[in-house]
C-alpha positions as CSV (number, residue, x, y, z in Angstrom):
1,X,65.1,-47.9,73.4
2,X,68.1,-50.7,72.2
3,X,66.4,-53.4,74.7
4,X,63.3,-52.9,72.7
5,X,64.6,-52.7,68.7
6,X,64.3,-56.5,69.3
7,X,60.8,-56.4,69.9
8,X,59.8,-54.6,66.6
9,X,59.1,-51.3,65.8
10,X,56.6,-48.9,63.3
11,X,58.0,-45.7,61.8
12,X,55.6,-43.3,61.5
13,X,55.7,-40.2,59.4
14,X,52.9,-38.1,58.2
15,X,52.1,-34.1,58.1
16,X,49.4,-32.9,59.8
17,X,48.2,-30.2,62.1
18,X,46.5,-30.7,65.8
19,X,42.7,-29.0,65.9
20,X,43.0,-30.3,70.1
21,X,46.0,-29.1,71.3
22,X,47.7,-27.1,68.4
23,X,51.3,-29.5,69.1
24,X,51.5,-27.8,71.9
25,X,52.7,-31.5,73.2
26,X,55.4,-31.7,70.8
27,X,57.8,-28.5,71.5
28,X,56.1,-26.1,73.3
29,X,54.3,-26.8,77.2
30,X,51.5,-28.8,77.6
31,X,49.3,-28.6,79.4
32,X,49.8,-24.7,79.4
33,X,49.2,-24.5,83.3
34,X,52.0,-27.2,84.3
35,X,54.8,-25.8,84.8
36,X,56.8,-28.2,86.7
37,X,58.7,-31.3,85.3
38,X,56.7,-32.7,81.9
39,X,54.7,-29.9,80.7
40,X,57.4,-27.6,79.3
41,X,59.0,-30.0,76.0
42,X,60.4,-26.8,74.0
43,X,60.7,-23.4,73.3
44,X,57.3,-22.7,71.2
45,X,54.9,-20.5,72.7
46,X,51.4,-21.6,74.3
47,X,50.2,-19.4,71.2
48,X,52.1,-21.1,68.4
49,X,50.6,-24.2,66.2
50,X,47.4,-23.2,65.5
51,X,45.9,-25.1,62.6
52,X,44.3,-22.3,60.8
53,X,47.4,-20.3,61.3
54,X,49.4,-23.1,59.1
55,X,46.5,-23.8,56.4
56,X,46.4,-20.8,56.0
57,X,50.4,-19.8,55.4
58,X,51.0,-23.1,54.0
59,X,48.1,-24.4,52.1
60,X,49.6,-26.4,49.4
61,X,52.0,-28.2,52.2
62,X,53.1,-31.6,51.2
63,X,56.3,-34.2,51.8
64,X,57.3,-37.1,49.9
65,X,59.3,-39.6,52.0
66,X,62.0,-41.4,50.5
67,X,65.1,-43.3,50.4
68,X,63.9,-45.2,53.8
69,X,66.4,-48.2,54.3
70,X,66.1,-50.7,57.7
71,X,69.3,-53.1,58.7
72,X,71.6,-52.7,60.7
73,X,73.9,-49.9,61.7
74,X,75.8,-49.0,58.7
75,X,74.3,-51.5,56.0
76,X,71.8,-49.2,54.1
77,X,74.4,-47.3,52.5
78,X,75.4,-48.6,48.4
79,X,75.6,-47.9,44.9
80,X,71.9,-47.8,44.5
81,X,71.4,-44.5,42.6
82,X,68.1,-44.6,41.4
83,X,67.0,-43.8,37.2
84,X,66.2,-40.6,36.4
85,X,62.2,-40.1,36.0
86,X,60.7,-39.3,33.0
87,X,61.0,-35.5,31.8
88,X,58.3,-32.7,32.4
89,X,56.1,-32.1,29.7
90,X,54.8,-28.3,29.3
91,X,51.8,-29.6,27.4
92,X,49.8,-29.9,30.8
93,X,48.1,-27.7,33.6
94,X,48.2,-29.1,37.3
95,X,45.6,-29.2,39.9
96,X,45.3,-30.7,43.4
97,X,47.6,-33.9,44.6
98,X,46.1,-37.5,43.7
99,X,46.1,-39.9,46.2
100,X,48.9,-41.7,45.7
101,X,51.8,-41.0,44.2
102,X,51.2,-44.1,42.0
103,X,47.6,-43.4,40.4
104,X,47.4,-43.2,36.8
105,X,50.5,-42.4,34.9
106,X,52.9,-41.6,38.1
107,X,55.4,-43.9,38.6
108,X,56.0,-43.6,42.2
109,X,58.7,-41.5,42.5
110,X,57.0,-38.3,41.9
111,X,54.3,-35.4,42.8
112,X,51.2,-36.6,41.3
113,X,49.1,-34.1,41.2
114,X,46.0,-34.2,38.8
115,X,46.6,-32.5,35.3
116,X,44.8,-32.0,31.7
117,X,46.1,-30.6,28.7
118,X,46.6,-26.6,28.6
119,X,44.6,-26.1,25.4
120,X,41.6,-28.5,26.3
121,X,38.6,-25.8,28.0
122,X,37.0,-28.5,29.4
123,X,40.3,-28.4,32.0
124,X,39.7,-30.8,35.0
125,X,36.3,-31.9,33.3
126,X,39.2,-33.4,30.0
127,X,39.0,-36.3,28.6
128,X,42.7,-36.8,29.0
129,X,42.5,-35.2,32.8
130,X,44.3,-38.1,34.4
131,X,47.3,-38.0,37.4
132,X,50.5,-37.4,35.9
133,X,54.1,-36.5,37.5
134,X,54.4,-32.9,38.3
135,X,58.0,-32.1,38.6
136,X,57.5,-28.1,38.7
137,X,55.6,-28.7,42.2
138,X,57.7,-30.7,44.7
139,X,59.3,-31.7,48.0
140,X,61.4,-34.5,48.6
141,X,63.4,-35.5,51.7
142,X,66.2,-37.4,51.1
């Protein structure tokens, strides 16, 4: 892989689940059938990864990458400790994730998850329903 660093590369992260394979062709073996060298990649079982099995055990799954420096070998590390965000408010009621984590009033560097004021009825329907940083709800990888 060093030869090719030269050429340029893409990182890729994401979560997902497989509905054509379940995985299997990340840690389990796959194809089931082969056996022999390149179909067994890990310890999983042929029965593990199905989709439904995570949405339903983990349905509100999400990440947040962060912190993702590129240089060279030993340069990404400093004194760049980032502001604190802005504080939780109680005053609001949180729905599903907006889609990005900049829409509205998020800033970036939180969950932005939709939101409306806990007293208003009209709840999603608000006038003031708008994305907002949820800091009761999140995951972040450092």
């Amino acid at each position: 892989m060093g030869e090719h660093l030269g050429d340029g590369m893409v990182l890729v992260m994401s979560l997902w689940d497989d509905y054509d394979v379940s995985m299997l062709w990340l840690d389990s073996t796959y194809p089931t059938d082969k056996t022999s060298w390149g179909g067994p990649r890990g310890d999983c079982s042929i029965d593990s990864g199905k989709p439904s099995d995570v949405e339903n055990n983990s349905p509100w799954s999400n990440v947040t990458f962060s912190s993702i420096r590129i240089g060279d070998i030993g340069s990404t590390y400093g004194d760049d400790d980032p502001s604190p965000g802005p504080t939780p408010s109680d005053d609001y009621e949180y729905g599903d994730a907006c889609s990005t984590r900049s829409d509205d009033y998020c800033d970036g560097s939180c969950e932005c998850d939709w939101s409306w004021p806990k007293d208003d009825p009209a709840k999603w329907s608000s006038s003031d329903a708008a994305c907002r940083c949820n800091y009761d709800f999140a995951i972040y990888i450092q």
